[in-house]
C-alpha positions as CSV (number, residue, x, y, z in Angstrom):
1,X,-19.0,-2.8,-65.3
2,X,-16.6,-2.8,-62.4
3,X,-16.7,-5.2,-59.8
4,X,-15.5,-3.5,-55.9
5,X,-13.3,-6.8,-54.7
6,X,-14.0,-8.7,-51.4
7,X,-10.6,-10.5,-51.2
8,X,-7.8,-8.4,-50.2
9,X,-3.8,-9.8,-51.1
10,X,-1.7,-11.1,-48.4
11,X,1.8,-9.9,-48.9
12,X,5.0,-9.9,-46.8
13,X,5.4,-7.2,-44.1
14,X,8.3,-4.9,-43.4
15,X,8.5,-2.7,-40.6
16,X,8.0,0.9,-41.8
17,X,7.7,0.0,-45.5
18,X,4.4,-1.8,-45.7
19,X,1.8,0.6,-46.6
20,X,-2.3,0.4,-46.8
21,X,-3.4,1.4,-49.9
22,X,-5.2,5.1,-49.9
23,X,-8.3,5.3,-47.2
24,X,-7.7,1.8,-46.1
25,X,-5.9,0.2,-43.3
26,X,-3.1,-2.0,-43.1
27,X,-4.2,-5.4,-41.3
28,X,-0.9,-7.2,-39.5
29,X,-0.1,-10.6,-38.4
30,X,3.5,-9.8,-36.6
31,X,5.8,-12.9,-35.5
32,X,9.2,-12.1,-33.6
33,X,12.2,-14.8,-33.8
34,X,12.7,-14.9,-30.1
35,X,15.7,-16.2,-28.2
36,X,13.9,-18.4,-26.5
37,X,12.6,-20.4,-29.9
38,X,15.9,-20.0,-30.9
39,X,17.1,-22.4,-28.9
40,X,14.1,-24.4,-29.1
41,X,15.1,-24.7,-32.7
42,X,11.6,-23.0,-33.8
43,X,11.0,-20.7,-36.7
44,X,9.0,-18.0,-36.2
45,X,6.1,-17.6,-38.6
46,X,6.7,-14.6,-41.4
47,X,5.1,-11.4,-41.0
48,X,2.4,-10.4,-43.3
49,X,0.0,-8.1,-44.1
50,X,-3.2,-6.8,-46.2
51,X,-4.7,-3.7,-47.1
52,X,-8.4,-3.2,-46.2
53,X,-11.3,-1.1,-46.0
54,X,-11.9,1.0,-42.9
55,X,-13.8,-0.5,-40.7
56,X,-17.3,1.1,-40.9
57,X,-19.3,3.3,-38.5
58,X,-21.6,1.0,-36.5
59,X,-25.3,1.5,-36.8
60,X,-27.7,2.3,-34.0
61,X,-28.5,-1.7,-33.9
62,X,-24.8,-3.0,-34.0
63,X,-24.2,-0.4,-31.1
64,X,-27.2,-2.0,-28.8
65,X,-26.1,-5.8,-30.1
66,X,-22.5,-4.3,-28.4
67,X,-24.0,-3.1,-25.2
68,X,-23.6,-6.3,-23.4
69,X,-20.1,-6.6,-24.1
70,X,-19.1,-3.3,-23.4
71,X,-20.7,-3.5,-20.3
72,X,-18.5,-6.6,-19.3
73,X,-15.2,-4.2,-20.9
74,X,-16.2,-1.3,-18.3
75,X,-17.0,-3.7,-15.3
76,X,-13.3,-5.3,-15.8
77,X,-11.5,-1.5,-16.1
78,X,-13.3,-1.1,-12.6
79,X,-12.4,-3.5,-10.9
80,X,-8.2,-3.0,-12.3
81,X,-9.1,0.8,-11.5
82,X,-10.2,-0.3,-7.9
83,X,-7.0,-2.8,-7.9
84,X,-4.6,-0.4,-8.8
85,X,-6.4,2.0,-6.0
86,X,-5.9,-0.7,-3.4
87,X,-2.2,-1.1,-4.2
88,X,-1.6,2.6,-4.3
89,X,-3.1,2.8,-0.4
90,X,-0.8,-0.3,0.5
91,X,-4.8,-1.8,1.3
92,X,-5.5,0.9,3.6
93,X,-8.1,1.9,1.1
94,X,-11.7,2.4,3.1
95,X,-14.3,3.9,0.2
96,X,-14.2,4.4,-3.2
97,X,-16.2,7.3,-5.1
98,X,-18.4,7.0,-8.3
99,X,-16.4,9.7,-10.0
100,X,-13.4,7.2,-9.6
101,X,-15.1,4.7,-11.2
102,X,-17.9,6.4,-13.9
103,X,-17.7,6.4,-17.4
104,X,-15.1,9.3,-17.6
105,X,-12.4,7.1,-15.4
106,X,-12.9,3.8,-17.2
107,X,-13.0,5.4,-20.7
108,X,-9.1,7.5,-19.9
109,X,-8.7,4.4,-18.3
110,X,-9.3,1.8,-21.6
111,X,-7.8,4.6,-23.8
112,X,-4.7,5.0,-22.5
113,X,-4.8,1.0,-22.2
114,X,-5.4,0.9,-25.9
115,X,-2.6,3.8,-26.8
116,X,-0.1,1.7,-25.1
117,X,-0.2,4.6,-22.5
118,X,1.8,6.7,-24.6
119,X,2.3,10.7,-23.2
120,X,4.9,13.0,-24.3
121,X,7.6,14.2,-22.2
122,X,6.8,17.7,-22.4
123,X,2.9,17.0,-21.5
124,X,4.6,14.7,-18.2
125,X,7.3,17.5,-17.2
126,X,4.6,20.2,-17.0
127,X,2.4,18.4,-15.5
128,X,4.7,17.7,-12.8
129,X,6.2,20.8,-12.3
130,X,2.5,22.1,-11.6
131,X,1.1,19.2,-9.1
132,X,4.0,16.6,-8.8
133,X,6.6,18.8,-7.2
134,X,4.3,19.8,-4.5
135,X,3.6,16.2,-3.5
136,X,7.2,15.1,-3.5
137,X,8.1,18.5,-1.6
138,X,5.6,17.5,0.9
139,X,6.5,13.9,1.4
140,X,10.1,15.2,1.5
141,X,9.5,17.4,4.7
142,X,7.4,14.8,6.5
143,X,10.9,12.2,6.2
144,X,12.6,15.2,7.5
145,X,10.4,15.9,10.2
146,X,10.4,11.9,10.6
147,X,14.2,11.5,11.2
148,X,14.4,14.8,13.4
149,X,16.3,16.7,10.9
150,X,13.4,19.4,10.9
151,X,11.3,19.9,14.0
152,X,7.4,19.7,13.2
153,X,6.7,23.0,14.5
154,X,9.6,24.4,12.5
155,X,9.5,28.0,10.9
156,X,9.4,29.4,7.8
157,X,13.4,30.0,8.1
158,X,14.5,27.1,9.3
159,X,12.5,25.3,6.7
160,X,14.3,27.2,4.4
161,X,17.7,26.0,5.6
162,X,16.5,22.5,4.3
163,X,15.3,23.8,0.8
164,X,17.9,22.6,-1.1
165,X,16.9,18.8,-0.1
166,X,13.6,19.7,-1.0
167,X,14.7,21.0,-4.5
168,X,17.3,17.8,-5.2
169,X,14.6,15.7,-4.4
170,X,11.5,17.0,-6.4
171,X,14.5,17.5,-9.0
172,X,15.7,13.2,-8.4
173,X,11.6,12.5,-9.1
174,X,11.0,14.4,-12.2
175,X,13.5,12.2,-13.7
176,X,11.5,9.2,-12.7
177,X,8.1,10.5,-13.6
178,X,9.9,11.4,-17.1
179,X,10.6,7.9,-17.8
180,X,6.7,7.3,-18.1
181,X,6.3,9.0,-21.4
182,X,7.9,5.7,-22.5
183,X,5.7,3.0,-24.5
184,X,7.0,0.2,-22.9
185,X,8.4,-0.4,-19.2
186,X,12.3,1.2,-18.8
187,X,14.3,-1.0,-17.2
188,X,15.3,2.0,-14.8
189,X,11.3,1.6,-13.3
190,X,11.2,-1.9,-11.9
191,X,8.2,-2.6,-10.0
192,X,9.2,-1.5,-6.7
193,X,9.2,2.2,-8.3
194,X,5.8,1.6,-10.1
195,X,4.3,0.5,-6.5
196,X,5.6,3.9,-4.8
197,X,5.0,6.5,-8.2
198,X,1.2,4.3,-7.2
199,X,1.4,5.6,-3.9
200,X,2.0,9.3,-4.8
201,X,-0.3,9.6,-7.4
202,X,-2.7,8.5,-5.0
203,X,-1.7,11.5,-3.0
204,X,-3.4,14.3,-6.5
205,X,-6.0,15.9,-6.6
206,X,-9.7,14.2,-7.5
207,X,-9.4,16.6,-10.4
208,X,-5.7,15.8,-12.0
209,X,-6.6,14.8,-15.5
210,X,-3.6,12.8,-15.7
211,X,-3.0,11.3,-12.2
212,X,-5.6,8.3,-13.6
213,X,-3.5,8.1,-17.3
214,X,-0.8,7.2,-15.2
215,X,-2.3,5.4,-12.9
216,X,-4.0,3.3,-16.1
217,X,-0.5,2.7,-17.6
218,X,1.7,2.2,-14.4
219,X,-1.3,-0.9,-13.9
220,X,-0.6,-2.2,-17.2
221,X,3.1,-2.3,-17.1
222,X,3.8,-3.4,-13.0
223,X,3.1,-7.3,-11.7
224,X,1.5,-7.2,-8.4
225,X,3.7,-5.7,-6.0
226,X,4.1,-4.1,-2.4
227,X,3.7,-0.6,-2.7
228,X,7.1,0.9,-1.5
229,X,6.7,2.9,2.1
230,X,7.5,6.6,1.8
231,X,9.9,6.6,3.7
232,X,12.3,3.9,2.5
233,X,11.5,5.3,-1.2
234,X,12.7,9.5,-1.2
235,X,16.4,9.3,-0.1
236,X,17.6,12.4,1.4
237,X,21.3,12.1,1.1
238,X,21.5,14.6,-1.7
239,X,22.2,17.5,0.6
């Protein structure tokens, strides 16, 4: 008669070697040598690992024992979803709809949280060539309009003369929008930049799917910030 073991053998982990045996996970306790400890003359604890069963479907009973605390989860993905609203409006903010805040929003809003906010490149590029250039094309024009380099009643042909700014700029963004399919903050997106990409997401649709995704990880990644003003953000030199 076999016995199905409890106890599950700690061994040494190695980045991309370490494997859970079949249908089980691998559990990890990672440590990282840091600089810092370095020169503190501290060791950091080895990493190590275990393979173990997946963790089980909950019943209807364990669900309803969770309620509470996944009530207190959604209430605190509100309130950064509301946060990172506020910064995006530089506190010009005056309502806030249900739709921003129902299950939907806080459940993109904890998943991309939990993913590490990972998107691919190709996923970000579309979507920006679809919604994201229009935005940018339309903040462009109101600079130029701005700094009298385009009259605000102007016509379709002179607003052609200033296309190619238009087209550099919405081309200068895409770049930076790009740099969010990363899974940790670039150094080329300091905060600054996360405050005004804030501010033009703001500027989507209700609808845009993504706009929130980003919105979700930007919040993660950025310290609190002033949101950058339009107009000192889009440079127009590119001409």
């Amino acid at each position: 008669m076999s016995t199905i073991s409890t106890q599950h053998n700690v061994n040494p982990y190695v980045s991309g070697k370490s494997q859970p045996l079949t249908g089980q996970r691998l559990l990890v306790a990672g440590f990282k040598q840091t600089a810092k400890m370095t020169k503190a003359k501290i060791t950091a604890l080895p990493s190590v690992c275990a393979s173990i069963p997946m963790f089980p479907a909950l019943s209807a009973e364990q669900i309803a024992q969770c309620e509470p605390i996944l009530r207190n989860v959604f209430c605190k993905a509100q309130d950064e979803i509301f946060t990172a609203r506020v910064v995006a409006t530089k506190s010009t903010l005056t309502s806030v709809g249900d739709s921003d805040l129902d299950f939907s929003a806080c459940f993109d809003y904890l998943t991309i949280a939990a993913t590490g906010g990972h998107l691919t490149l190709a996923k970000l590029e579309t979507w920006y060539d679809e919604t994201m250039a229009d935005v940018i094309a339309a903040f462009t024009l109101e600079k130029l309009v701005a700094t009298g380099r385009l009259a605000a009643n102007a016509t379709p042909e002179t607003t052609a003369r200033v296309q190619p700014v238009v087209d550099a700029t919405i081309k200068q963004w895409k770049g930076t929008f790009s740099l969010l399919a990363s899974k940790v903050q670039p150094k080329e997106l300091p905060d600054a930049t996360l405050g005004f990409l804030l501010t033009l997401l703001d500027r989507t649709e209700s609808e845009d799917e993504l706009a929130p995704k980003l919105v979700a990880k930007i919040t993660k990644w950025q310290a609190p910030v002033e949101v950058v003003a339009i107009e000192d953000a889009i440079d127009l030199t590119a001409e």
